[in-house]
GUVOVEX-416170 format. One line per 10 residues: number of its first residue (from 1); their letters; for each residue x, y, z of C-alpha. Coordinates in steps of 0.2 Angstrom, whole numbers. Each point is the difference from the previous one (the first is absolute). Layout:
% residues N
NUM	A	X Y Z | ...
***
This chain:
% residues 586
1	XXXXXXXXXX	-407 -97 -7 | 4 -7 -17 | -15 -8 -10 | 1 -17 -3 | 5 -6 -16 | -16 -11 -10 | 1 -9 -18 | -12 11 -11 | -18 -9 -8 | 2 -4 -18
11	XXXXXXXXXX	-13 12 -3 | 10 14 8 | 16 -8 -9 | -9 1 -17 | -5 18 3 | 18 6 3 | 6 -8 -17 | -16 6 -10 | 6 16 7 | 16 -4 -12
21	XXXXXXXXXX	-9 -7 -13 | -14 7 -3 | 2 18 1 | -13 5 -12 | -12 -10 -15 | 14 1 -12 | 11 -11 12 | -14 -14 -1 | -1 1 -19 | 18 -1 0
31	XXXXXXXXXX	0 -15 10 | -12 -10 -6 | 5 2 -20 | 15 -3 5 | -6 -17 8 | -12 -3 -15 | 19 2 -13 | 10 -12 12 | -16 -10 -1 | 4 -1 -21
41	XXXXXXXXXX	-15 8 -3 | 1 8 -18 | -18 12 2 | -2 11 14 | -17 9 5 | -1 14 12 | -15 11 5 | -1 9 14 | -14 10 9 | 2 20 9
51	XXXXXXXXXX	17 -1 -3 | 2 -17 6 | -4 3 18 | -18 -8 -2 | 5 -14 -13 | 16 -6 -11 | -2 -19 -9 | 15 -5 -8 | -3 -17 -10 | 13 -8 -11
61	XXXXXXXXXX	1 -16 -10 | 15 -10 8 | 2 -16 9 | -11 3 15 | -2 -5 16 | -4 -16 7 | -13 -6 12 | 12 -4 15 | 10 13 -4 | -14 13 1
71	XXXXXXXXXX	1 4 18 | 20 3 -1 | 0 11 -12 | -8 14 13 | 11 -7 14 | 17 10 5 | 15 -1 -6 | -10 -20 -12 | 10 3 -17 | 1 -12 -15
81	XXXXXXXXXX	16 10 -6 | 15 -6 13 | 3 -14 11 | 17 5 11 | 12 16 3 | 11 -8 -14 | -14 8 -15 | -2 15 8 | 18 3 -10 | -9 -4 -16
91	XXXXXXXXXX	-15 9 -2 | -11 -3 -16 | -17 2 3 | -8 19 4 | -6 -5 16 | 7 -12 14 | -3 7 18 | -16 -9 3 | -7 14 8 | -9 12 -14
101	XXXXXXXXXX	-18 -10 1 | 2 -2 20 | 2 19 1 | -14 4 -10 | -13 -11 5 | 3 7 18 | -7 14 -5 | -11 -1 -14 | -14 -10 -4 | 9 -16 -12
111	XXXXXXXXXX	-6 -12 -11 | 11 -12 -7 | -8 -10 -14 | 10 -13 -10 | 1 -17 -11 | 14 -10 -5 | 3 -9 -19 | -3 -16 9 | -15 6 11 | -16 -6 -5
121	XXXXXXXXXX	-9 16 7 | 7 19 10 | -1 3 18 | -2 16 11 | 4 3 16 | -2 17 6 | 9 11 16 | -5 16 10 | 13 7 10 | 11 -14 -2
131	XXXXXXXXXX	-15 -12 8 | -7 -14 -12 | -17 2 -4 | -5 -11 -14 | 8 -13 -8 | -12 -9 -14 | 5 -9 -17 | -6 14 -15 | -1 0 -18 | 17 7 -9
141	XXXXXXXXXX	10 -1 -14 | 19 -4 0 | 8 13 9 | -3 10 16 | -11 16 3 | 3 11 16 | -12 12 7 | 3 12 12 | -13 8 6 | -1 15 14
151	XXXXXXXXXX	18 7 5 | 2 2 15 | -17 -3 6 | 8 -5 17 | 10 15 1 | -5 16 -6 | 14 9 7 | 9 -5 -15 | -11 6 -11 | 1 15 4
161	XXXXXXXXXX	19 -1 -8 | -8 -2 -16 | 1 11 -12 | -16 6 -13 | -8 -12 -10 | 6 6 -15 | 17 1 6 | 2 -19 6 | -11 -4 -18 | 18 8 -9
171	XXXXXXXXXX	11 -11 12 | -7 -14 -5 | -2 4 -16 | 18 3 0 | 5 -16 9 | -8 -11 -14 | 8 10 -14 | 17 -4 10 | -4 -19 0 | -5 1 -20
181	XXXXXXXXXX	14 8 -3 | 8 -16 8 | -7 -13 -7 | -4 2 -18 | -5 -19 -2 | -12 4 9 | -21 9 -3 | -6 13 15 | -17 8 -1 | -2 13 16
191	XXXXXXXXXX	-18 7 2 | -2 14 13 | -19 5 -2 | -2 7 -19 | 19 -1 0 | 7 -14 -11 | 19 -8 -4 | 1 -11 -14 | 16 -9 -5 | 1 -16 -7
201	XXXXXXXXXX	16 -13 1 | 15 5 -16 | 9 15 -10 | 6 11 14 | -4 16 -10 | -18 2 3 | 5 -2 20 | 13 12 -2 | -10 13 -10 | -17 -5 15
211	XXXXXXXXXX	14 5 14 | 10 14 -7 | -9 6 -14 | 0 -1 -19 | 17 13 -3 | 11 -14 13 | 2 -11 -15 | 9 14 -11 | 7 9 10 | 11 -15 10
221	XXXXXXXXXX	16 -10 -4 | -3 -21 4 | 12 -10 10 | 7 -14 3 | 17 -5 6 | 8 -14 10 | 18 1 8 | 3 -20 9 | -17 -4 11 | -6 18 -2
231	XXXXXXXXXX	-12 5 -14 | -9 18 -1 | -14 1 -13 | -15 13 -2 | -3 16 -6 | 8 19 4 | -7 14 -3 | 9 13 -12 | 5 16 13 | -11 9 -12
241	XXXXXXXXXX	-14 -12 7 | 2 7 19 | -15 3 13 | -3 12 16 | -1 -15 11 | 8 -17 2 | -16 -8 -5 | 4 -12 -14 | 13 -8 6 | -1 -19 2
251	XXXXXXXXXX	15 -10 4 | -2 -20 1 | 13 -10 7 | -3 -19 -2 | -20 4 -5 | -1 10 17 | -3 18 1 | 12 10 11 | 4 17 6 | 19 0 3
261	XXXXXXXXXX	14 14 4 | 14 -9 -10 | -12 -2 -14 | -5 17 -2 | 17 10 6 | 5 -11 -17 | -14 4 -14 | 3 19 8 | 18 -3 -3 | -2 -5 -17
271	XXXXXXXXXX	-12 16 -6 | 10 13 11 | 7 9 -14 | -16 -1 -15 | -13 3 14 | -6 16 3 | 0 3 16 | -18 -5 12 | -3 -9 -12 | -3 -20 -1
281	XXXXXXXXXX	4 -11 -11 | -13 -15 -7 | 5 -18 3 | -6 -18 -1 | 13 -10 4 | 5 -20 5 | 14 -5 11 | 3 -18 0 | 12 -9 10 | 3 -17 7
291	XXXXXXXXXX	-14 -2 16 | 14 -5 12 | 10 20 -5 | -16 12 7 | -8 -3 18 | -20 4 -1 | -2 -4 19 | 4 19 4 | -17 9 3 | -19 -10 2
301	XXXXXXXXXX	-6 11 -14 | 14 -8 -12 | 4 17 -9 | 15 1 6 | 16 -13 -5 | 18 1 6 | 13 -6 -12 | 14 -13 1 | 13 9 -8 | -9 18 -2
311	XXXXXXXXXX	17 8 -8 | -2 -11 -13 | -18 1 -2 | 4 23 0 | 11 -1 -13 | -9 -14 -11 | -15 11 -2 | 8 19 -1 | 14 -9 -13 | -13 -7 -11
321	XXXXXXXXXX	-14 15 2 | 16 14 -3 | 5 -7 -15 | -16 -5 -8 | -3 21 5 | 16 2 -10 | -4 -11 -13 | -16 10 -6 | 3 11 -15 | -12 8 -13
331	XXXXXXXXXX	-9 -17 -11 | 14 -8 -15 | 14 13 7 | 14 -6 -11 | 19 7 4 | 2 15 -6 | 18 5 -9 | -1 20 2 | 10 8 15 | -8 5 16
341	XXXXXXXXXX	-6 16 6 | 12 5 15 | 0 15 12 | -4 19 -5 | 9 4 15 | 16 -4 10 | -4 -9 17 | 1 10 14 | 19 -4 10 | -11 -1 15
351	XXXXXXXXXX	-11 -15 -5 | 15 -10 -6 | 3 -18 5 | 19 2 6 | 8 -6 -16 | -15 0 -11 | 3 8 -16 | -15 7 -8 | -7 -8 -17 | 7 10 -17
361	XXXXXXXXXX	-11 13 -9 | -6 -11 -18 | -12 15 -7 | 1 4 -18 | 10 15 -5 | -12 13 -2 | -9 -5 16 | 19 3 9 | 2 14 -7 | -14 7 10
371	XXXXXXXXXX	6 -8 14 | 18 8 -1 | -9 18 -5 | -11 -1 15 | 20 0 10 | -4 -19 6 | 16 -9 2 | 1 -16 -4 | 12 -18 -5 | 2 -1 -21
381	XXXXXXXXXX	-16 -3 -9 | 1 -18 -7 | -10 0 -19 | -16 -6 -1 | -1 -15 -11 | -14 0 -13 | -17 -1 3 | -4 -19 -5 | -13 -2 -16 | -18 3 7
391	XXXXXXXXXX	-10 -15 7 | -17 2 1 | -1 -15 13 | 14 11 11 | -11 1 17 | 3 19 5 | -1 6 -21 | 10 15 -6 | 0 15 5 | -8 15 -9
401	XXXXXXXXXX	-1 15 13 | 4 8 18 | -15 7 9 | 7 14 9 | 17 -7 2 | -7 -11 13 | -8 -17 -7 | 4 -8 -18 | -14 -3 -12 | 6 -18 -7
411	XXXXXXXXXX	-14 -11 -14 | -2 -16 0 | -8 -16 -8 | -14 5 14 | -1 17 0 | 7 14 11 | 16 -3 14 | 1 14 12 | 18 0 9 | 4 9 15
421	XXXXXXXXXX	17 6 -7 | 8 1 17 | -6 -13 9 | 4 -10 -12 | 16 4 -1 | 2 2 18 | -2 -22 2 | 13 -1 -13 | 13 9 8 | -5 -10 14
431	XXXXXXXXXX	2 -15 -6 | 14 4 -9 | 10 7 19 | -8 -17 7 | 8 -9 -14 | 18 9 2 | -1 -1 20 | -2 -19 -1 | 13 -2 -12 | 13 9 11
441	XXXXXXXXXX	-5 -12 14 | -4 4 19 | 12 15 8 | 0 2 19 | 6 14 10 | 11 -2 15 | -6 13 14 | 16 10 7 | -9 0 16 | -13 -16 3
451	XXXXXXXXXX	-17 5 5 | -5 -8 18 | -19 -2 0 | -9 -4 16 | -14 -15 -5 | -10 -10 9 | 7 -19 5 | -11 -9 -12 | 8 14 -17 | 17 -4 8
461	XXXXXXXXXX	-4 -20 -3 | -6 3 -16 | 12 12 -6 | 14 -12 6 | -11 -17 -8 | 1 7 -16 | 16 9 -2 | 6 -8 -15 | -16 2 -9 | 0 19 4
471	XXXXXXXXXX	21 2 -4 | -6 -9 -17 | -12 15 -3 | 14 12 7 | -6 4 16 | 14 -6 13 | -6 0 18 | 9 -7 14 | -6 -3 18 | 7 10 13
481	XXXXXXXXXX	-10 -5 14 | -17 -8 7 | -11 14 -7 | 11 10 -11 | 9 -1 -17 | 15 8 -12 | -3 3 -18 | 16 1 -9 | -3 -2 -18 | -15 10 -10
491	XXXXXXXXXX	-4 -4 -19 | 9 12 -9 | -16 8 -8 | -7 4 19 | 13 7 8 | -3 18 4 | -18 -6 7 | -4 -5 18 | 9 -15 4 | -11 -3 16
501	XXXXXXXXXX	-15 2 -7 | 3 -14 -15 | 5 -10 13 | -17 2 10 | -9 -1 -15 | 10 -16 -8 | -1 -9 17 | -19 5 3 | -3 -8 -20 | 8 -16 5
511	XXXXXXXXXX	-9 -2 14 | -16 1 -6 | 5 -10 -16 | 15 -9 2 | 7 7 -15 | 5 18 -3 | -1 10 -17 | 3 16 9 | 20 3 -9 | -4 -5 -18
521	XXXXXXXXXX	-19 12 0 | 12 15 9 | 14 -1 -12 | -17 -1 -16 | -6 17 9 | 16 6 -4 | 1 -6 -18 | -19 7 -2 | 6 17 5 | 15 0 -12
531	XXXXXXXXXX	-12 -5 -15 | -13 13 4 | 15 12 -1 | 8 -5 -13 | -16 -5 -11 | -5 15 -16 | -10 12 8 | -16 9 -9 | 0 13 -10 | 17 -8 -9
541	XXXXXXXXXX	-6 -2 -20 | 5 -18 -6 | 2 -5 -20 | -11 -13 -5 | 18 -10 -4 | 2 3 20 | -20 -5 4 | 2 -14 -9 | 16 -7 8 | -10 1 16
551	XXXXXXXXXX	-15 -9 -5 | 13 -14 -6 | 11 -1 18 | -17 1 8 | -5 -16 -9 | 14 -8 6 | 2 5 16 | -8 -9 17 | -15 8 9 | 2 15 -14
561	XXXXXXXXXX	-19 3 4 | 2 7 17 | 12 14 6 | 7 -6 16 | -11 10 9 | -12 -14 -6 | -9 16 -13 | -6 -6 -20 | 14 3 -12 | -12 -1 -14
571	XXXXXXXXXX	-17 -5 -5 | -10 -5 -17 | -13 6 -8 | -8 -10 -12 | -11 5 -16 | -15 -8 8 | 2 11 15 | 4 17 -10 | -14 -4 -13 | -10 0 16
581	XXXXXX	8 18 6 | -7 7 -15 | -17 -9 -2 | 5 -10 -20 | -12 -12 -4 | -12 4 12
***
C-alpha cells in the first residue's frame, strides 16, 4: 500500500532548501554580504570563528532593517527585492529568492540585529532552528549585523560533510576576495582568528595586487569594450602570466559572480593558440548587459546564469579578448620598414592546404647562399631591404650575437633580449599561412561518396537545426533519417581526416555549448603544423642584417611573444637583474 501523501513542516521545508543553500560557512558569508551590498552598505565586516562553524558576524553600514519588518526578514521566501513573476525577468539586486536567511536560521543559531536612518533606536530578534526565541529593541547603529552562531547544531550529520578548519577558513577567505573584487566602491575587513583582510573602498589596484598578487599589474593588458548593450571591461592576464590551476579566474556578469560553460569555452577559445598547454590564464573580468538579456533564476546558489542570446554573448567576449591578445606587441613597437624573415625550408607537400602556396624565401644573399649549399630548394630569394637607422627606443634592440645557433642575443634600452630563434619564427609563419588562408576565403570539399553516420535522435535534430550555420563553416550535413545523418561537403583543409569522427565531435561541442569552434581550431592545427615545418630550424647561422629583420617583423606581428604552442619567444633581461647576477654594487 502506497504512503499517503502530507504537506511537509516549515521546519522540514527550511531544512531541504538550506540543504541548497547552505552547503558550507562560505555559502553564509556569501549570502549575507551579498544582502548587506543590496542593502547599499558601503563597509563590510566579517569575522568568523573555527572556520566559521562555531561563529561568522557579518555587519555592514546600509539602510537596515525595520522594526516590522524584522520578523520577515527570517520568514521563507519574505524579500524586499521583487513583488510579481514579471521582475523576476529583470534582476538587479544580488539576492531575491527570499529564502537565504530562512535556510540558515533553520539550522544555525541567528541573530539579526538592525536599525533604520529613521529609527530612533536597533532591534534584535533572535531564531534557533528556524523557532523565535527573542525578539527585544537593542542598541545599534545604522545598518544591520548578522550572527550565526553554531552550524548545524541540529543536525550534526551535516557536519560531518565539512571539511577542515583551515580548509573552510580559505573558502571563505576566497568568497570575500570574490565579492571585493566586485565591488570596488566598496571597504571589506575579513578576520578569521589572527588572520586579517583589509581593503578599504577606491583605486582597484591595491585590490587587484591583495587578490592576485603584486606581478598581476605588469604583467596584464586592461579592457574595456562595448559592441550595442554589451560592454566587457577588466583585466587579462598576458599568456606569460598563466597558473597550474584555474584559481584566479573571476568573472562578473551584471556585479554577480558566475561559473559558466559558454563563458569559459570563450576566454579558452581566445588563448588557444599563446597558452601553453595545462596551463590557465588569469582574468578579472565584467560582463554587463541589459537585466532583462541574462536569467539569474537558474540555480538557488546564483553562480550560475543562462543567457538570452548566448551566441552573441561567445563571440562578444572571444572577439574582444582575441584581439586585445593580438593587439599586444613589445612597449612603443613602431612599424618597421625592413623585410621579413620567411622559411629556411620549403613546406612539406603533405601539410599543404589544397591550393595554398607557401610564403617566399626573403633571406639576405649570404644567408641563401647557405641555404642553396646545404641543397635546400626553394622559390627566388626577395632582397632584404636595409636595416632601418638604430632606435634605441625599438622594444626587442639589435641584435649582436647567436648563442649556439639557437637563441639571438638582441640590447636594448633595458638590457638583454633573449629570442628563441625558432619559435619565434615559427608564430610568424603562422600568422602569415593564417593571414593568406583567410584571404583565399573558405574552400569545401565535395565527398565522392557521402559519409552516413548513425547519431542519436537528439544529434540528428541538432545537426538538421543548424544546418546553415554548419554549411557556413563548410560542414554540409544532411538528414537521412530519424537517428542518422549524410555528410557531403568537408572543408577543404580536413578532408583526408575522419569525417565521422568531426561530426561526433562538432555535434558533441554544439551541444554542450550551442556554438561550435571545432572547424576553424582543426583547420589552425593544421596551419601550426606547416609553420613548425616551415619555421628556421637550429643550428642554421643567421647575419645580424637577418637577426635583426626578425626582431623588427616580431615587433610588428600579433601574439609574437608566444609560439603557437603557447612557449616564450623571447625574454628581457634588464641591467638591474644582470647587475644582480654578478653581485655589482653590492
Amino acid at each position: 500500500m502506497s504512503a499517503s501523501i502530507k504537506v511537509l513542516s516549515s521546519v522540514v521545508a527550511n531544512q531541504i532548501a538550506a540543504g541548497e543553500v547552505v552547503e558550507r560557512p562560505a555559502s553564509i558569508v556569501k549570502e549575507l554580504v551579498e544582502n548587506s551590498l543590496d542593502a547599499g552598505a558601503r563597509k563590510v565586516e566579517v569575522q568568523t570563528e573555527q572556520g566559521g562553524v562555531k561563529r561568522i558576524m557579518v555587519r555592514d553600514d546600509g539602510h537596515g532593517i525595520s522594526e516590522q519588518d524584522l520578523p520577515l526578514a527570517l520568514a521563507r521566501h519574505a524579500t524586499s527585492k521583487i513583488t510579481d513573476a514579471e521582475d523576476l525577468l529583470t534582476i538587479g539586486s544580488l539576492g531575491f529568492r527570499g529564502e537565504a536567511l530562512a535556510s540558515i536560521a533553520s539550522v544555525a543559531r541567528v541573530t539579526v540585529t538592525s536599525r533604520t536612518a529613521d529609527a530612533a533606536m536597533g532591534h534584535m530578534i533572535a531564531v534557533e532552528g528556524g523557532e523565535l526565541v527573542a525578539e527585544k529593541p537593542a542598541a545599534h547603529p545604522v545598518g544591520t549585523t548578522i550572527e550565526v552562531q553554531d552550524l548545524f547544531y541540529n543536525t550534526p550529520a551535516r557536519r560531518k560533510f565539512l571539511k577542515a578548519e583551515r580548509t573552510e577558513m580559505q573558502a571563505i577567505d576566497q568568497v570575500v576576495r570574490r565579492l571585493l573584487l566586485a565591488c570596488m566602491d566598496v571597504s571589506f575587513e575579513l578576520r578569521q582568528g589572527k588572520s586579517m583582510l583589509s581593503v578599504q573602498a577606491g583605486e582597484s589596484e591595491p585590490r587587484l595586487k591583495r587578490v592576485l598578487g603584486e606581478g598581476f599589474i605588469g604583467e596584464s593588458v586592461f579592457v574595456d569594450e562595448r559592441r550595442g548593450d554589451l560592454a566587457l571591461r577588466g583585466w587579462v592576464g598576458l599568456p606569460t602570466h598563466n597558473r597550474r590551476q584555474a584559481d584566479q579566474q573571476y568573472f562578473f556578469v551584471n556585479g554577480r559572480v558566475v561559473r559558466d560553460k559558454l563563458v569559459a569555452h570563450a576566454i579558452r577559445q581566445a588563448y588557444r593558440d599563446v597558452l601553453f598547454h595545462g596551463r590557465h590564464p588569469v582574468f578579472v573580468l565584467y560582463l554587463e548587459l541589459p537585466a532583462e538579456g541574462v536569467d539569474v533564476n537558474v540555480h538557488p546558489t546564483k553562480h550560475e546564469v543562462r543567457f538570452r542570446d548566448s551566441r552573441q554573448v561567445h563571440d562578444f567576449i572571444f572577439g574582444t579578448l582575441n584581439r586585445v591578445l593580438r593587439d599586444v606587441r613589445p612597449e612603443h613597437a613602431a612599424p618597421a620598414s625592413v623585410a621579413v624573415l620567411d622559411v629556411a625550408e620549403p613546406i612539406p607537400e603533405t601539410s599543404r592546404l589544397p591550393g595554398l602556396v607557401p610564403p617566399r624565401p626573403s633571406f639576405a644573399p649570404s644567408f641563401q647562399a647557405s641555404v642553396a649549399q646545404s641543397g635546400i630548394a626553394g622559390s627566388t630569394p626577395a632582397a632584404l631591404a636595409p636595416v632601418e637607422a638604430r632606435d634605441e627606443e625599438a622594444p626587442l634592440g639589435y641584435a649582436i650575437a647567436q648563442l649556439h645557433g639557437v637563441y639571438v642575443l638582441a640590447q636594448n634600452a633595458q638590457g638583454l633580449v633573449l629570442v628563441d630563434m625558432h619559435a619565434a619564427h615559427e608564430r610568424l609563419t603562422y600568422e602569415r599561412l593564417k593571414a593568406q588562408v583567410a584571404a583565399e576565403g573558405l574552400k569545401t570539399q565535395r565527398l565522392l561518396v557521402p559519409v552516413s553516420v548513425s547519431v542519436g535522435e537528439s544529434d540528428a535534430n541538432l545537426a538538421e537545426t543548424h544546418e546553415q550555420a554548419l554549411a557556413s563553416m563548410g560542414l554540409v550535413l544532411q538528414r537521412t533519417g530519424p537517428q542518422s545523418i549524410s555528410v557531403r561537403e568537408v572543408p577543404q583543409a580536413l578532408a583526408d581526416g575522419d569525417s565521422e569522427a568531426l561530426v561526433r565531435d562538432v555535434l558533441s561541442e554544439l551541444a554542450t555549448y550551442g556554438i561550435t569552434t571545432l572547424l576553424a581550431d582543426r583547420q589552425e592545427d593544421l596551419l601550426a603544423t606547416m609553420a613548425c615545418h616551415g619555421s628556421v630550424r637550429a643550428n642554421r647561422r643567421l647575419t645580424i642584417e637577418e637577426m635583426n629583420a626578425l626582431l623588427r617583423e616580431m615587433e610588428v606581428t600579433e601574439n609574437s611573444g608566444q609560439c603557437n604552442h603557447g612557449r616564450p619567444t623571447f625574454t628581457q633581461l634588464s641591467m638591474a637583474e644582470l647587475d644582480r647576477l654578478f653581485l655589482r654594487g653590492q
